[in-house]
C-alpha positions in Angstrom: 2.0 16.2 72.1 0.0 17.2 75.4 -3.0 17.8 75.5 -4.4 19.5 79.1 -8.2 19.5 80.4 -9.6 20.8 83.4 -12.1 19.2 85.8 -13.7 22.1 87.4 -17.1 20.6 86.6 -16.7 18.0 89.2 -17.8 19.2 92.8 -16.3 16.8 95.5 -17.3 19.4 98.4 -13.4 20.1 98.9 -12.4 23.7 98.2 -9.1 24.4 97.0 -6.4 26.5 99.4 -3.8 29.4 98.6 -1.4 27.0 96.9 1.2 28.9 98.3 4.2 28.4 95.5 4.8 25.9 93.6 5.5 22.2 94.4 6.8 21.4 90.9 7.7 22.7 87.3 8.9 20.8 84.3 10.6 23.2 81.4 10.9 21.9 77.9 11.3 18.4 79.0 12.5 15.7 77.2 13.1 11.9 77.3 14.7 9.6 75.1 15.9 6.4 75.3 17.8 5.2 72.1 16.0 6.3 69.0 13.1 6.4 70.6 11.8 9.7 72.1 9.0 9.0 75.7 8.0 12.8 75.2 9.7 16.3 74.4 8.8 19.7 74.8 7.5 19.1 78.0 5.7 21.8 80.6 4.2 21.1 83.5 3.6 23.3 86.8 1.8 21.7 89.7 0.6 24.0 92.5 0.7 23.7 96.1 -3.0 22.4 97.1 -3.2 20.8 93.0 -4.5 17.6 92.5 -3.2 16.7 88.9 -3.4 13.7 86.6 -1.0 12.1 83.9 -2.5 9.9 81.7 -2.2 8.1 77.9 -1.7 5.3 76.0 1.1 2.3 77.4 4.7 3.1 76.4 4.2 7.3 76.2 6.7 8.0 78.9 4.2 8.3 82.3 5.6 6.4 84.5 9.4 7.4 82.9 8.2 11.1 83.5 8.0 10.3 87.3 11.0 8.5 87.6 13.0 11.8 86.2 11.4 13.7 88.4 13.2 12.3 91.4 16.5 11.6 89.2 16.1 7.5 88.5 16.5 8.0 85.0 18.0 11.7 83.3 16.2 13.9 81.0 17.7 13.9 77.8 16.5 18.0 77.6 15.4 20.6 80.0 15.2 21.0 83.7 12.9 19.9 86.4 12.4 21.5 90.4 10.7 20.7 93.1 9.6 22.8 95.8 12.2 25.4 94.1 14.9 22.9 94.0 16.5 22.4 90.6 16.8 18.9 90.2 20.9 18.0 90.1 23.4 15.9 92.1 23.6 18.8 94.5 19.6 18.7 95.8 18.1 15.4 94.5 18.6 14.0 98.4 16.8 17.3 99.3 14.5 16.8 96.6 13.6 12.8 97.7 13.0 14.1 101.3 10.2 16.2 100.1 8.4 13.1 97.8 6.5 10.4 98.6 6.7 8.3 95.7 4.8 4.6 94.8 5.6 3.1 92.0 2.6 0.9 90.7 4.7 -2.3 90.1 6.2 -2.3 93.8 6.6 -5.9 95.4 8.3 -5.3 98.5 9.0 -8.4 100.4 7.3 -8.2 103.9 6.1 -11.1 106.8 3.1 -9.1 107.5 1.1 -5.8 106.6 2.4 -3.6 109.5 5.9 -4.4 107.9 4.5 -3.4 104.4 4.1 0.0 105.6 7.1 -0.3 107.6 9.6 -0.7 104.3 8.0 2.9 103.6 8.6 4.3 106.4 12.4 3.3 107.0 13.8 4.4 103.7 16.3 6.8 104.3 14.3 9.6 102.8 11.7 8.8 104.8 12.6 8.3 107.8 12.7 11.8 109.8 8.8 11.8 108.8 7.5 8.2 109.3 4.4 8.7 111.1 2.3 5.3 113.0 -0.7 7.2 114.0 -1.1 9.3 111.0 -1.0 6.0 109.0 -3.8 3.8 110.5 -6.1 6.8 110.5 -5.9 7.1 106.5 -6.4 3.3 106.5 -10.0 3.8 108.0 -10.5 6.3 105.0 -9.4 4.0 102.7 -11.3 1.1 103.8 -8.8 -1.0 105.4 -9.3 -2.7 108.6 -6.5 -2.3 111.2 -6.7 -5.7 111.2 -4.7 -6.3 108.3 -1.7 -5.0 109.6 -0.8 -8.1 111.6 -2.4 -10.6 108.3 0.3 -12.4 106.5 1.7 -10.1 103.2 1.2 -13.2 101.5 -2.6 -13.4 102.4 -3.0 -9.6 101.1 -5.0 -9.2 98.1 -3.1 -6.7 95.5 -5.9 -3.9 96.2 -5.3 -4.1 100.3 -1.3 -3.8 99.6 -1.8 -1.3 97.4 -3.7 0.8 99.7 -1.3 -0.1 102.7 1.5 1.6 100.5 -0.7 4.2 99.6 -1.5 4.8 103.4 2.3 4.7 104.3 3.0 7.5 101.5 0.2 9.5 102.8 0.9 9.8 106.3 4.6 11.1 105.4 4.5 14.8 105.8 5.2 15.6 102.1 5.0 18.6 100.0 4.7 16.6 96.8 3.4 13.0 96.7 4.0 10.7 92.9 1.7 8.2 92.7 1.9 5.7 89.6 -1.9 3.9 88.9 -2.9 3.8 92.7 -6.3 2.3 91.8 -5.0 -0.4 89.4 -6.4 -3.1 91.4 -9.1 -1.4 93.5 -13.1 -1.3 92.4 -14.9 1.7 91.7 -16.1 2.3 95.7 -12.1 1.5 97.1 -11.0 4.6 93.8 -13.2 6.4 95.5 -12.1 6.3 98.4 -8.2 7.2 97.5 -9.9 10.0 95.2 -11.4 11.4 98.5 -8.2 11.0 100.1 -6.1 12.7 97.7 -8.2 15.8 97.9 -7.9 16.2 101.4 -4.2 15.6 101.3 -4.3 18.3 98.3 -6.8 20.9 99.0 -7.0 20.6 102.7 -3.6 19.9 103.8 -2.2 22.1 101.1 0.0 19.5 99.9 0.2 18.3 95.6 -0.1 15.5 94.4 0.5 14.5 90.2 -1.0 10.9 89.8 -0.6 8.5 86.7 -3.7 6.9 85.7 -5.8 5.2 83.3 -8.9 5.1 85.7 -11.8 7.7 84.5 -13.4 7.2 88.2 -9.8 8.5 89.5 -9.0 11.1 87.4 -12.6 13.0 87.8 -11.1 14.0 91.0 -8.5 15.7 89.3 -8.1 19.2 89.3 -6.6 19.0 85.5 -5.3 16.2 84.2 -2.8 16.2 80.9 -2.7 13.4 78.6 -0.1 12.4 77.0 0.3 10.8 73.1 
């Protein structure tokens, strides 16, 4: 069951744009694994310019649900698209190229924080967009010192790598950005901050975004969030 509620009551002093088509649509979704079924009867549309949350109890299918988005694991029903691409082994390259995607347990082994963000940017989707500029100026609005780039990964906390990676998906010039618990490790004032910056990217930049969470203080910045049971 799903269960969708809007957040219209919040004012963040960010105004919604055109959305301008959609970024992505799930129709009568389903996932199973074994006997045991994540979710089924699934609908989702996400607008262009839509801030949307995805949130639940542990072992509901969240994080699963993004990972069939971009093809990692197959919907046992129904059909998903992105940016009006059907998702299938003709357009799921196509479809990658316009995601950023970061998962919450990703451990990437890097020397130092500028190669953190560097393993983002030199994936093969990713790398006709990589952008170095774009990237250290959403690290000012996420409270990261430029600093860090040249500190040693291993001296990182986990909240500064995971707004580094955050950073790196940001400044990729993507329609649709996946985000799985982004403020896991941050305090309320560093959520904040990525709430703030997910608006921009959304409502200014006309970009969507459809973030997994748990956090109240991140999903108030929602535009609607849909929990799943």
């Amino acid at each position: 069951m799903m269960v969708n509620h809007s957040n219209s009551n919040c004012d963040h002093s960010l105004h919604t744009k055109d959305g301008g088509g959609r970024a992505l649509s799930l129709s009568d979704a389903s996932l199973a694994f074994g006997d045991k079924t994540l979710f089924s009867g699934f609908n989702l549309q996400v607008d262009r310019g839509q801030l949307v949350g995805i949130t639940g109890e542990s072992g509901c299918g969240k994080t699963s649900l993004l990972r069939a988005i971009l093809g990692f694991v197959p919907l046992t029903t129904g059909s998903v698209e992105v940016c009006g691409l059907p998702l299938d082994a003709h357009h799921i390259h196509a479809i990658r190229q316009q995601t950023a995607y970061v998962p919450q347990e990703l451990q990437p082994t890097a020397s130092t924080g500028q190669d953190l963000i560097k393993l983002t940017h030199e994936l093969t989707a990713n790398l006709p967009h990589a952008k170095r500029e774009a990237c250290e100026a959403l690290m000012s609005s996420l409270g990261l010192d430029p600093s860090l780039l040249g500190l040693s990964a291993s001296k990182l906390s986990g909240g500064q790598r995971q707004r580094l990676l955050l950073a790196a998906a940001l400044s990729l010039p993507k329609p649709l950005l996946l985000l799985d618990e982004p403020s896991s490790a941050l305090d309320e004032e560093s959520t904040q901050r990525v709430g703030l910056a997910l608006l921009r990217a959304c409502h200014d930049d006309n970009r969507s975004a459809l973030v997994v969470s748990h956090d109240p203080v991140l999903l108030a910045f929602c535009d609607k969030t849909i929990t799943l049971f």
